[in-house]
C-alpha positions as CSV (number, residue, x, y, z in Angstrom):
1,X,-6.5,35.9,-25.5
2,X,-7.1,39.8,-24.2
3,X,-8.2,40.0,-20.5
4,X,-9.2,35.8,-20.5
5,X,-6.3,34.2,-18.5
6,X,-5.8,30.7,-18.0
7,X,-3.1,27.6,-16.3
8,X,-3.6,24.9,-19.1
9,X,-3.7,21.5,-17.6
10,X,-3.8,19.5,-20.7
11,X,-3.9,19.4,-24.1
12,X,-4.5,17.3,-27.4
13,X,-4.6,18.2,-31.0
14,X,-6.5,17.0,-33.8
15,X,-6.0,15.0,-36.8
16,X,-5.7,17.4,-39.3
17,X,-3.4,19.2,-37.0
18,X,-5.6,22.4,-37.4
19,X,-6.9,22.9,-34.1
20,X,-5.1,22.8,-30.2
21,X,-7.9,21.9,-27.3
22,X,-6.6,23.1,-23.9
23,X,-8.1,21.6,-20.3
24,X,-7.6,24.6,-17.8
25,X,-7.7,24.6,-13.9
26,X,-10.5,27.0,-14.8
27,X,-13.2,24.2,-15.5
28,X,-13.6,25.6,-19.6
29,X,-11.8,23.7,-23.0
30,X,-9.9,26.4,-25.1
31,X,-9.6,25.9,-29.1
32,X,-6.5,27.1,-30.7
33,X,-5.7,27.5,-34.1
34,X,-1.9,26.0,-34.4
35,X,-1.6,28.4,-37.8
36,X,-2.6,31.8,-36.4
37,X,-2.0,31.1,-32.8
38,X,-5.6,33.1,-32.0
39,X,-8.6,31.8,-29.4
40,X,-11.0,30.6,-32.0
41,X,-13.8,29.2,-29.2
42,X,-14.2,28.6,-25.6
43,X,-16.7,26.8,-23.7
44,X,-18.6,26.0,-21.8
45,X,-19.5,29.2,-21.2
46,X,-22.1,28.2,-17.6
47,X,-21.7,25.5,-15.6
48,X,-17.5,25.2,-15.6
49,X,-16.2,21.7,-14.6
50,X,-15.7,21.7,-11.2
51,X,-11.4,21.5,-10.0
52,X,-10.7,22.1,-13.8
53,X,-10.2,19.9,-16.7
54,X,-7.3,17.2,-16.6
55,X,-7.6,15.5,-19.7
56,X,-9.1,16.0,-23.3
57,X,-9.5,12.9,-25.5
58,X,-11.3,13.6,-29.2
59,X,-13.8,11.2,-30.2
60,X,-13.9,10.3,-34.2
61,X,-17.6,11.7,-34.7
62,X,-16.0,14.8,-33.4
63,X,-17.5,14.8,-29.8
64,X,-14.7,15.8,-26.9
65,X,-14.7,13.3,-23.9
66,X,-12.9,15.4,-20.8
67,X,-11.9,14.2,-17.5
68,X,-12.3,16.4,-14.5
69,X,-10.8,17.4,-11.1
70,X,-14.1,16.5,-9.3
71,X,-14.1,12.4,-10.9
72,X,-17.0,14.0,-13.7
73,X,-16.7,12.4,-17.4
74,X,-18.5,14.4,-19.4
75,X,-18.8,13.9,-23.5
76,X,-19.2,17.6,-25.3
77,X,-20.7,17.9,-28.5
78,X,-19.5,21.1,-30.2
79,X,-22.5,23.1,-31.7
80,X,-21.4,25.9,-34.6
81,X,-24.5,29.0,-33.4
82,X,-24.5,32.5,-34.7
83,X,-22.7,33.5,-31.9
84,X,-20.1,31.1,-32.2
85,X,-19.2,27.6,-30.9
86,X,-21.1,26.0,-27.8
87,X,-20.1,23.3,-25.5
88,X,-23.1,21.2,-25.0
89,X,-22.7,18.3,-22.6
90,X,-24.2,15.0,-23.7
91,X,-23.8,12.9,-21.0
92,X,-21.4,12.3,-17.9
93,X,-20.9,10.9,-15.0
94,X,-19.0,10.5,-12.0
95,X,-16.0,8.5,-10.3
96,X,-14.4,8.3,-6.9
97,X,-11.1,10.8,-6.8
98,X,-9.5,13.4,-10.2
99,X,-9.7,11.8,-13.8
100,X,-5.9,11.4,-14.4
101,X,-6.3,10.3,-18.3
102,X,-8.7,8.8,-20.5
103,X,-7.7,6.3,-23.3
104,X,-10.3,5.2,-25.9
105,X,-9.9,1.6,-26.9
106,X,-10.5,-0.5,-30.7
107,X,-12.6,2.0,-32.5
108,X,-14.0,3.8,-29.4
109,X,-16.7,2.0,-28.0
110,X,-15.1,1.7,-25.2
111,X,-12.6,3.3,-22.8
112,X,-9.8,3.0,-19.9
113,X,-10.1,5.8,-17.2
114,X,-7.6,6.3,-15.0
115,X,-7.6,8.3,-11.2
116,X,-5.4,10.2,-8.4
117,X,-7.1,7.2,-6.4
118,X,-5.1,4.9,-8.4
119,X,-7.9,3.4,-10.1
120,X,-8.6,2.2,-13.3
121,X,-12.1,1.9,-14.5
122,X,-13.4,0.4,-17.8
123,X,-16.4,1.7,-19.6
124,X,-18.5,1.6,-22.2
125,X,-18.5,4.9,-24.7
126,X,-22.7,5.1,-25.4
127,X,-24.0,4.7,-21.7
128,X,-20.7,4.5,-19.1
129,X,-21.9,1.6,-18.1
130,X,-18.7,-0.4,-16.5
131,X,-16.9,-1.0,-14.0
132,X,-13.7,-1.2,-11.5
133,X,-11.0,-2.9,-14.1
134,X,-7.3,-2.6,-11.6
135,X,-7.0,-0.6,-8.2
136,X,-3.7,0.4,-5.7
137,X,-3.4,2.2,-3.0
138,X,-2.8,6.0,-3.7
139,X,-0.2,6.5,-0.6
140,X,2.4,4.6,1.0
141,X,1.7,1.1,2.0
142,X,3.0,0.4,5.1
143,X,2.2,-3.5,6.0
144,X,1.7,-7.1,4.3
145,X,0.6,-10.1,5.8
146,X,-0.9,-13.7,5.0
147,X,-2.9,-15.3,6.3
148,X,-1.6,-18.6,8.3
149,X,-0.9,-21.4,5.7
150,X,-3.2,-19.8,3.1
151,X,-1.0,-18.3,-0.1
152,X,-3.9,-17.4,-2.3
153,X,-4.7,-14.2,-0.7
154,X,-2.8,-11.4,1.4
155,X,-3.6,-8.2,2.7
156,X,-2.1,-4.4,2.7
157,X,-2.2,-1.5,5.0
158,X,-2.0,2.1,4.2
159,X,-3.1,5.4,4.7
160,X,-7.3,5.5,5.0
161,X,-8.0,1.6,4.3
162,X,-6.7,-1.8,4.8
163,X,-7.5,-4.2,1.2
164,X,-7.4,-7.7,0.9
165,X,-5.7,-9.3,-2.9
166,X,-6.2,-12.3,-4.6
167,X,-2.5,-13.0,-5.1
168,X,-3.0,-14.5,-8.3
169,X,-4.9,-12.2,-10.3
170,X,-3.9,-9.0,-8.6
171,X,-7.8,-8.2,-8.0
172,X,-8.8,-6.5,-5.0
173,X,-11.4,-8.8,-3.0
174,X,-11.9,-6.4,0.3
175,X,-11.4,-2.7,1.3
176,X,-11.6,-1.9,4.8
177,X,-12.1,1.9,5.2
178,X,-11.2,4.2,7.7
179,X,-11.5,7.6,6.7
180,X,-8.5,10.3,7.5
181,X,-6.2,7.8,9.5
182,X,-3.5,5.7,8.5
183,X,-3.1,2.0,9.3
184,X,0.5,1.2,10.5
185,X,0.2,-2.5,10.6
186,X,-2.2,-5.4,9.5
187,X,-2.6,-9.4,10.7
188,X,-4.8,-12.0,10.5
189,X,-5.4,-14.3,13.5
190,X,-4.3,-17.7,13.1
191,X,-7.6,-19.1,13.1
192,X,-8.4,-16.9,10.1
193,X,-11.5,-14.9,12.2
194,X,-11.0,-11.9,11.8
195,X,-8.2,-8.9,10.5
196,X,-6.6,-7.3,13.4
197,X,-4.5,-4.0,12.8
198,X,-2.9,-1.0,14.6
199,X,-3.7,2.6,13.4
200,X,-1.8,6.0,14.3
201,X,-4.8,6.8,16.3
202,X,-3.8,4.5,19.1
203,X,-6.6,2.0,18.1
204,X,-6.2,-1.5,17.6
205,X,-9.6,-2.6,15.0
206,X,-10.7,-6.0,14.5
207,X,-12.8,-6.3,11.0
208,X,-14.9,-9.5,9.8
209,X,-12.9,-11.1,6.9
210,X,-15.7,-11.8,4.3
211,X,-17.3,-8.3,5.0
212,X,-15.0,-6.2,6.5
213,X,-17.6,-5.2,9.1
214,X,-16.1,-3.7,12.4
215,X,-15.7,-6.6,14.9
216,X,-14.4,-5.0,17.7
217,X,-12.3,-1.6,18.8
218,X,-9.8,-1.0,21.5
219,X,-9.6,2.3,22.2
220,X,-6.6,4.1,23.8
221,X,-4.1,1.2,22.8
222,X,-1.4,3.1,22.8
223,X,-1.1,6.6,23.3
224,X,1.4,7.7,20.3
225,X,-0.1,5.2,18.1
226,X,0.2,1.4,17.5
227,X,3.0,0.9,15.2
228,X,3.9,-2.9,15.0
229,X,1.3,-5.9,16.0
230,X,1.5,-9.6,15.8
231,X,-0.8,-12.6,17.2
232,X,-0.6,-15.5,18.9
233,X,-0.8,-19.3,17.9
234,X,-4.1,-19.6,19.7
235,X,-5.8,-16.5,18.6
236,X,-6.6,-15.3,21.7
237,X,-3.8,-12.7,22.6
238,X,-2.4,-9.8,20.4
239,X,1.2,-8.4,20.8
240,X,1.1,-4.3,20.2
241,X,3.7,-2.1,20.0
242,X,3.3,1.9,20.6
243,X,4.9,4.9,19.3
244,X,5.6,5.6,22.8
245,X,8.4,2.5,23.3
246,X,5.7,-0.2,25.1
247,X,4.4,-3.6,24.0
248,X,1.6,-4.5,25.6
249,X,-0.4,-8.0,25.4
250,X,-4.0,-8.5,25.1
251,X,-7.0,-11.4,25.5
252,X,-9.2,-10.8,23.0
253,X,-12.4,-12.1,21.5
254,X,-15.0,-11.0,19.6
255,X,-17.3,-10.2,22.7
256,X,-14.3,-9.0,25.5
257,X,-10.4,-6.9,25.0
258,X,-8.8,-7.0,28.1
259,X,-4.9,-6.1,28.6
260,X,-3.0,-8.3,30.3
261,X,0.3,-6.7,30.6
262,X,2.3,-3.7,29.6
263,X,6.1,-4.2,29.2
264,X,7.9,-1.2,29.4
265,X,11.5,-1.1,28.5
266,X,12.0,0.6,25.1
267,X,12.6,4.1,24.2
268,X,11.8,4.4,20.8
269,X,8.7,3.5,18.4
270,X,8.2,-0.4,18.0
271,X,9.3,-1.2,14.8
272,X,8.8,-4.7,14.6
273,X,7.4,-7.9,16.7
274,X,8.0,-11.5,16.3
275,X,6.1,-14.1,18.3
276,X,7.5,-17.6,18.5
277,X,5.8,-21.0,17.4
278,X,5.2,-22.1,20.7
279,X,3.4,-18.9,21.6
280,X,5.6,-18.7,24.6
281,X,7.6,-15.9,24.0
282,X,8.1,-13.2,21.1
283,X,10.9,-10.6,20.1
284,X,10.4,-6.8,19.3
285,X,12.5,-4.6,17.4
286,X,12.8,-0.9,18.3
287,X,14.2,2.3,16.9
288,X,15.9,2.9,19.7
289,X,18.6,0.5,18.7
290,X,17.5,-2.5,21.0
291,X,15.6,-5.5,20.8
292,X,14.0,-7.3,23.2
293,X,12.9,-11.4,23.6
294,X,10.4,-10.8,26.1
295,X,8.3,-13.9,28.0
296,X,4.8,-14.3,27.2
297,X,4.1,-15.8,30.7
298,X,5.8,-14.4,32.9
299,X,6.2,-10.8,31.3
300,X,10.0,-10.1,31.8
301,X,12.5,-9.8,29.8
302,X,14.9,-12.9,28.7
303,X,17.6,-11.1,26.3
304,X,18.2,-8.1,25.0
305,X,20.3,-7.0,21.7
306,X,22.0,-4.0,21.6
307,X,22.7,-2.3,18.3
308,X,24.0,1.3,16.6
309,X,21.3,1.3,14.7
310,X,17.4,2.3,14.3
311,X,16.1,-1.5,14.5
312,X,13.5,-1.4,11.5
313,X,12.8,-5.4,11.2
314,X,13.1,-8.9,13.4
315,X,12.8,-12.7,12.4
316,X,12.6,-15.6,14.3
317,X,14.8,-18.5,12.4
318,X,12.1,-21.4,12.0
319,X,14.2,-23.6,14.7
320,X,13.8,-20.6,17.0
321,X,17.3,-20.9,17.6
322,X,18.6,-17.5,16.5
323,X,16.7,-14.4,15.1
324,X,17.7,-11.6,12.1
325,X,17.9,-8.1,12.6
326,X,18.3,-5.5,9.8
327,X,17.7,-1.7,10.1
328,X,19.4,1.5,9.2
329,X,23.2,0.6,9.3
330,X,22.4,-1.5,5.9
331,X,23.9,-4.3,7.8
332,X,21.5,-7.9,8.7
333,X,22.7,-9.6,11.9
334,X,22.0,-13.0,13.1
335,X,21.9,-13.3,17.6
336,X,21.6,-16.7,19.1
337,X,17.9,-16.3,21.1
338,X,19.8,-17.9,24.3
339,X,22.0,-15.7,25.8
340,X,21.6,-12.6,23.2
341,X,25.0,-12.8,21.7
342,X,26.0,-11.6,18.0
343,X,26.7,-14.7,15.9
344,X,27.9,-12.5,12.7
345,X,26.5,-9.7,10.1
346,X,26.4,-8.8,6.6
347,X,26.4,-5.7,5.0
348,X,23.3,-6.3,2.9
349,X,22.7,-2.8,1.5
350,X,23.4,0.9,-0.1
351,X,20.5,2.3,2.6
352,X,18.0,1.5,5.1
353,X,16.8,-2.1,5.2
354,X,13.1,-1.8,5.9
355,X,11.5,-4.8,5.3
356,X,12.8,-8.0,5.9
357,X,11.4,-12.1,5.8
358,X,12.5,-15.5,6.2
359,X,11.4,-18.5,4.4
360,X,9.0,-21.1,6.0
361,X,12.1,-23.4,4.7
362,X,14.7,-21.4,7.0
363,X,17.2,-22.1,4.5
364,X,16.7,-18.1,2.8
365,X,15.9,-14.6,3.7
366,X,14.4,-11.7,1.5
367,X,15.4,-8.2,2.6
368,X,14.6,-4.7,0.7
369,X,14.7,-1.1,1.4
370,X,15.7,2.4,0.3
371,X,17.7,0.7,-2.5
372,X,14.5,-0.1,-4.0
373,X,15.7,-3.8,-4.6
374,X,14.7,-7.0,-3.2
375,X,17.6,-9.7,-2.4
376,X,17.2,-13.2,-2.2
377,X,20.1,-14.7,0.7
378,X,21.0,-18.2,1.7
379,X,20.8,-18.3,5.2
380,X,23.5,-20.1,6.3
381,X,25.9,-18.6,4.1
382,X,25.2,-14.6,4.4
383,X,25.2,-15.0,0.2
384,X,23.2,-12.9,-2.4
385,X,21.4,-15.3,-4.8
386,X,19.0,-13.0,-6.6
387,X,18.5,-10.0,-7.1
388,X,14.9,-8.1,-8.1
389,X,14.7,-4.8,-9.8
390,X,11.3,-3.0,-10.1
391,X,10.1,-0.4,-7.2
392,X,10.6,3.4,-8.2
393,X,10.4,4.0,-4.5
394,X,12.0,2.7,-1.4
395,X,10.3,-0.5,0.0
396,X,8.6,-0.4,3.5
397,X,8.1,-4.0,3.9
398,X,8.3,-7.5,2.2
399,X,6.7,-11.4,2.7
400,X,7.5,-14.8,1.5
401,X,4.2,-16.8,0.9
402,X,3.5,-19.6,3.1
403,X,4.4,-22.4,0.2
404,X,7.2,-20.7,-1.1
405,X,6.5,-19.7,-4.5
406,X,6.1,-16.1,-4.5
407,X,7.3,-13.2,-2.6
408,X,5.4,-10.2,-2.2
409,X,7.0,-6.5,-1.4
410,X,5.8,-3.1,-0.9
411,X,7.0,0.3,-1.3
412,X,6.4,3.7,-0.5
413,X,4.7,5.1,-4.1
414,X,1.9,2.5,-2.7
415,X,3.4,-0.1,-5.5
416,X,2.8,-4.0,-4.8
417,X,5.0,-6.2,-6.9
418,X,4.8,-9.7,-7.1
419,X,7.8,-11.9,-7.7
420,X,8.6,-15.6,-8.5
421,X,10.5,-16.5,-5.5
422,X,13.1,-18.9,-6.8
423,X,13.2,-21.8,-4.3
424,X,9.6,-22.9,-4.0
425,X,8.9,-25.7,-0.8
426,X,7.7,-27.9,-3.5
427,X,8.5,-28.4,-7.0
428,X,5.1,-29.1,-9.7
């Protein structure tokens, strides 16, 4: 190749086995011969593909579709001049995030593209007319909630956006954007209204279910960032907890935010918060190896667990009787809500137990983690009944939904898996 050098992104050979094309960081498409190893063409020679060329596929009327760093699909038609070959561009256009592959479907007239946004788009070969087939997040999720007695739908939180999934279908129904700021946790008020949810900017942000329109802001909610959130029966309070160690309540509605107290007995991040049935009281869960069942009305503390660990989840049993606690000594504990004290615990895993639910039943409990599998317990008996393997990652944080018949988790390669949970409420 003399002076020309180039990092070769991709590559894809042709039927006859004759010829090498290689995608290069550069923006060009080299053409190889396999039997000489020589340069036989490059191209385009003007007008390089912007962030280089990630994937080659060749078309059967011998037209080159690439995929680009900049999202540009562009189809080259290879043109033989007297000074050699020329790369002429036919068509293209553009998608949201880097082409990651390209995979032509039947006898071309169509295609699957792929992108680092963890999208996958179908379109059309002749005109790229299409649209959005499956999406993901592209980053860690890092919350999953949904909605109160509704288990059609739920919602995820994650770096830039919060997105709203038909549970059934696995299509994306809502995305919530927030650019260049991660969302640590997501809820939505009882009363279905609105999406609350805590951000690393210390802002808690309201949104409009069926538009995702901003409904209201709170700045300055906490000052190292909200990091766990729940809501109350009646929708008119929210439970925040702060990088900083403090939950603090708030009346909210659509037109006023006002904080109504600021508890501060923690030293760690909030990992976690629980509030009870009765709205009366609520639990939270800290990394600083406590956890605290705090009184709504008053504001003091009733109880407070003491653990070796880093507290990463907390569940209220549905009696309200005793609550679950599972964190980084692999071990899930069960405390009586009354005076605090440790009933028993169960080594439950290899590593860090990060998410953590119980069934509307009360009679079982999901917990997963850095093990990357999701357990199944009966409750009353400490006992593994099932066992899911699928996450390549470790998982952040787990539900059971509202009937009983699925179970949702998440994980930090921003995977959601569905699963069959095996002891529905209700039988068909």
């Amino acid at each position: 190749m003399g002076q020309m050098k180039r990092v070769i992104n991709c590559l894809q050979v042709d039927e006859d086995d004759n010829f090498a094309y290689c995608g290069t960081s550069t923006g060009d498409v080299l053409e190889i011969n396999i039997r000489t190893c020589l340069l036989q063409s490059h191209g385009p020679h003007k007008d390089l593909f912007s962030k280089g060329v990630n994937t080659i596929n060749l078309i059967k009327t011998g037209d080159m579709m690439v995929g680009c760093g900049d999202g540009t699909i562009a189809v080259l038609k290879i043109v033989k001049t007297s000074k050699g070959k020329e790369y002429r561009r036919i068509r293209k256009t553009k998608l949201r995030g880097a082409v990651t592959s390209i995979t032509m479907r039947g006898g071309g007239h169509q295609m699957y593209v792929g992108t680092k946004l963890a999208e996958i788009h179908c379109m059309t070969y002749l005109d790229f007319t299409g649209g959005l087939l499956r999406s993901c997040h592209p980053t860690a999720v890092t919350d999953i909630t949904f909605p109160h007695g509704c288990s059609d739908l739920f919602a995820t939180s994650s770096q830039d956006d919060i997105r709203v999934w038909n549970l059934h279908t696995g299509k994306e129904l809502l995305r919530v954007t927030v650019p260049n700021m991660t969302c640590n946790c997501v809820r939505f008020m009882q009363d279905g209204k609105s999406i609350v949810s805590g951000w690393d900017d210390g802002k808690l942000r309201a949104f409009y279910p069926e538009s995702g329109r901003p409904m209201y802001v709170i700045h300055d909610a906490h000052a190292s960032g909200v990091t766990a959130m729940a809501t109350t029966t009646d929708s008119r309070r929210i439970i925040s907890g702060g990088g900083e160690g403090q939950v603090r309540v708030w009346n909210v509605s659509p037109s006023s935010q006002r904080m109504q107290e600021a508890m501060k007995e923690h030293k760690g991040a909030i990992s976690n918060i629980q509030v009870s049935q009765s709205g009366k009281e609520c639990v939270s869960a800290s990394e600083d190896g406590t956890c605290i069942i705090w009184n709504l009305e008053r504001f003091v503390r009733n109880q407070v667990i003491f653990a070796t660990t880093l507290f990463k989840g907390v569940n209220y049993h549905p009696s309200e009787s005793q609550i679950i606690t599972a964190g980084t000594d692999r071990k899930v504990g069960y405390w009586e809500t009354f005076d605090g004290s440790q009933i028993r615990d169960v080594e439950a895993s290899t590593g860090s137990i990060n998410g953590m639910d119980i069934s509307p039943s009360g009679n079982y409990f999901a917990t997963g983690g850095e093990d990357r599998l999701i357990k199944v317990w009966l409750y009353h008996q400490g006992e593994v009944t099932h066992l899911g393997v699928g996450h390549s990652s470790g998982i952040t944080r787990l539900k059971v939904c509202p009937n009983q018949r699925h179970l949702v988790s998440v994980s930090n390669d921003g995977s959601i898996l569905r699963w069959k949970f095996p002891f529905p409420l209700y039988e068909d």
